[in-house]
N, C-alpha and C positions, 0 to 999 in steps of 0.2 A: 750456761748457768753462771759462770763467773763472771763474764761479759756484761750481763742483767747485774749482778751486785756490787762491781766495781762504778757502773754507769751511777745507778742509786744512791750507793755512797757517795760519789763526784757530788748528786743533786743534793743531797742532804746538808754536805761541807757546804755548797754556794746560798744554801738558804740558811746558814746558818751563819756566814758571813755578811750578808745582807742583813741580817736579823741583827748582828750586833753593829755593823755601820748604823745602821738608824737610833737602836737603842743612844748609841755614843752621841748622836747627832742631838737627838731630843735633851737627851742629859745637857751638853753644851749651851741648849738654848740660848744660839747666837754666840755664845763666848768663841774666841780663836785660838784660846788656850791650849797648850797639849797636858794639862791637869787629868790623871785618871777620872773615871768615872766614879768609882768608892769615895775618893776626898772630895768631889762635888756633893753627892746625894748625904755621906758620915756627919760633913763639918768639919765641927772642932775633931769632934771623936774619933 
């Protein structure tokens, strides 16, 4: 039973890391900046 929920959790962390590389990637769009994502999408704000 733990074996099963540590496994899952593993899966959930790596789609969840995949999930935020790409969001960062799109956000970039092309820039090579290391700018967070918030001051890209905020602005000035």
């Amino acid at each position: 039973m733990k074996r099963k929920r540590i496994l899952l959790l593993s899966v959930v962390v790596l789609l969840l890391v995949s999930l935020i590389m790409v969001i960062s990637v799109m956000a970039a769009d092309g820039d090579t900046t290391t700018q967070p994502k918030s001051v890209k999408v905020g602005g000035v704000e």
